[in-house]
N, C-alpha and C positions, 0 to 999 in steps of 0.2 A: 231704776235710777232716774236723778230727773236730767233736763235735755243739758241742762249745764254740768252735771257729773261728765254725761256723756262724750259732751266735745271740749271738755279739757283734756278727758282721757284721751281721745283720739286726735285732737287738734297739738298737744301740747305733752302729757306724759309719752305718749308712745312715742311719736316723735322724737321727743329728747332722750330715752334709752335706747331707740337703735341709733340714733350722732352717737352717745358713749360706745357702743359695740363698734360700733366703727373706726370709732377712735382709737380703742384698747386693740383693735385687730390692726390697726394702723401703726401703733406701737410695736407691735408682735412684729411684725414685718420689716419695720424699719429695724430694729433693735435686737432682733434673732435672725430668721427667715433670709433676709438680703443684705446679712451686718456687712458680709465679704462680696458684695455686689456694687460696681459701679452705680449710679455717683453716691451710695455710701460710705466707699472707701475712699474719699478726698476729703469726706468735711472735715477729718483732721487738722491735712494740707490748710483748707479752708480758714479756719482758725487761729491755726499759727501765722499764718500771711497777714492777716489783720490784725494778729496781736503786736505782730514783727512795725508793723507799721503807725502803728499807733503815735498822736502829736497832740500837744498842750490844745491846741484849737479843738482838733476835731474832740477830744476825750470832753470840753466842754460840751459841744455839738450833742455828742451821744449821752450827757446828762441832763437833759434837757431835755431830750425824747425818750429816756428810761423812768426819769421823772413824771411825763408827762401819763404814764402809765402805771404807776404805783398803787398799791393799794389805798392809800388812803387817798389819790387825788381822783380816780374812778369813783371812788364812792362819793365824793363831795359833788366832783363835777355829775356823777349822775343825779344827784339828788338833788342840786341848785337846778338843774336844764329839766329835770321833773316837773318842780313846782314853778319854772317856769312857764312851763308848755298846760301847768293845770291852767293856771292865772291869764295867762294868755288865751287859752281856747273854751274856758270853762268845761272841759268837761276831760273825763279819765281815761279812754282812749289811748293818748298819745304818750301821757307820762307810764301806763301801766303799761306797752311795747318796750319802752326803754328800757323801763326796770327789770321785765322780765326777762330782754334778749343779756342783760348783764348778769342777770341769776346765773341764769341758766348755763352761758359758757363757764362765768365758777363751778358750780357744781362740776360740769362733765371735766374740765380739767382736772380738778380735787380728785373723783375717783379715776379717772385715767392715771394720774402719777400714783396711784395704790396701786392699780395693777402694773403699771411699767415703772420699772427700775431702772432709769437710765444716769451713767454719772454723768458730769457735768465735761466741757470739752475740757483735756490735760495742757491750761494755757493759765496766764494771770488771770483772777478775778478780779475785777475790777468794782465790784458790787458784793454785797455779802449776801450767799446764798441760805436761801430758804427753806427749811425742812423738806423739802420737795423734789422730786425726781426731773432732770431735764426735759422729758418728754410731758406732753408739751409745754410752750414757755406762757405762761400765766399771763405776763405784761402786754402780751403781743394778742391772745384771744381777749383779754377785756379790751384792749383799743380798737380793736376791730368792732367788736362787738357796742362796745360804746359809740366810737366815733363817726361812725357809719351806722350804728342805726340811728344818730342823730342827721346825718347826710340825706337819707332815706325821708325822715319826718319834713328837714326843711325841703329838699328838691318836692316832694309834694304838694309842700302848700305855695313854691312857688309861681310867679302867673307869668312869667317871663323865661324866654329857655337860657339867657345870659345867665338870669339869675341861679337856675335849675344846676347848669354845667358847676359855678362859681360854688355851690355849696358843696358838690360831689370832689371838690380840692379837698376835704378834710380827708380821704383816701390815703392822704399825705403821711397822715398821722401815724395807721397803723403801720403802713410801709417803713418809716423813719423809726418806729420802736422795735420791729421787726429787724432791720439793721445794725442796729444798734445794742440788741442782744447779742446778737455773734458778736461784732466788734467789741462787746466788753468782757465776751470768755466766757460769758454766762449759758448758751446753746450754740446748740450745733444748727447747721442750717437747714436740715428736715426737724427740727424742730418748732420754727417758727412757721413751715409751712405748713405741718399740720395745725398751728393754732389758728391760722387762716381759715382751717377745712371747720373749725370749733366754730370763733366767734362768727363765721358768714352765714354757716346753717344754722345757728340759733337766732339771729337778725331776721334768715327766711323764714322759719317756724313759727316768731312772735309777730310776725307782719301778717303770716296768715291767720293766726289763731285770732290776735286782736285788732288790725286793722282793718281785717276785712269786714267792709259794711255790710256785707249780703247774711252777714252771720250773729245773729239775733240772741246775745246771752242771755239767758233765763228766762226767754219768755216762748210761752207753750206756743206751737201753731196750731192756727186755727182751724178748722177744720172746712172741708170745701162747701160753698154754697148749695142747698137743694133748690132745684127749681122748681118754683109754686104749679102745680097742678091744677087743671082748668077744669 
């Protein structure tokens, strides 16, 4: 195989099926193994208190951060910050990281909810649900995955640590859709925290596989110099 077969497999495939294995054992656990385990026996409680509490402001609030993580606004917003980050740095690098830490938590979520069957929490919906299993919550690993691997690329090319801290605020983002899932009856709250565990490791996976500059795609190494003979 040649060297870029080699370290996608190992940088990028393997990687990304043992996060699924982990994830699907993550599910097992949450959702069989410790259903009647402290604190999985409160997210109900959980649930119902925020549903109990629900007001015309905040049910705005949390439209507006469920929105903000949508399918179709992930896809947009990752592909306008794409072709920004080409156009801006000339080179593929930085938009091919993005893209691929957003694949990739799709996929692992997508077969994660085939293997875990989880329903949704027994509150008002406030959103209409998705052919999909609660475990984990979709919205919450693409913001993470999105909005922090773009936190990631700007605190980099920042030259100032004012600036560096200021751009690590988008953290805001997946935290507020995170919330805002339970708040709307849509997950339970180990469910947004495993998409934490989804979108983070695939941010670190596509930052090592593609941003690291020590790692030379497709191109052979050379082999060591002989020293000339007198």
């Amino acid at each position: 195989m040649s060297d870029t077969v080699v370290q996608i497999i190992r940088r990028v495939l393997l990687p990304v099926s043992l996060l699924l294995g982990v994830m699907v054992l993550l599910g097992v656990l949450v959702t069989r193994a410790f259903a009647r385990t402290w604190p999985f026996t409160v997210e109900d409680a959980v649930n119902r208190e925020l549903a109990g509490d629900r007001t015309g402001g905040w049910n705005d609030v949390s439209l507006v951060f469920s929105t903000l993580a949508s399918t179709q606004m992930i896809v947009v917003v990752t592909v306008l910050v794409a072709l920004a980050l080409r156009l801006w740095l000339k080179r593929w690098r930085e938009p091919l990281f993005l893209c691929a830490a957003v694949t990739a938590q799709a996929l692992v979520f997508l077969l994660t909810t085939l293997a875990i069957d989880r329903q949704r929490p027994a509150v008002e919906h406030m959103d209409t649900s998705p052919p999909t299993s609660s475990f984990p919550s979709g919205h919450t690993s693409a913001a993470v995955a999105l909005y922090v691997g773009i936190a990631v690329l700007m605190a980099l090319r920042a030259r100032s640590t004012g600036a560096k801290v200021a751009w690590w605020a988008l953290l805001l983002v997946p935290l507020g859709v995170a919330l805002t899932r339970i708040y709307r009856g849509m997950h339970h709250p180990s469910d947004v925290v495993a998409s934490f565990v989804n979108g983070g490791t695939c941010v670190l996976i596509m930052a090592r596989a593609v941003l690291d500059r020590s790692l030379q795609w497709g191109r052979a190494k050379l082999p060591a110099a002989t020293p000339a003979r007198t």
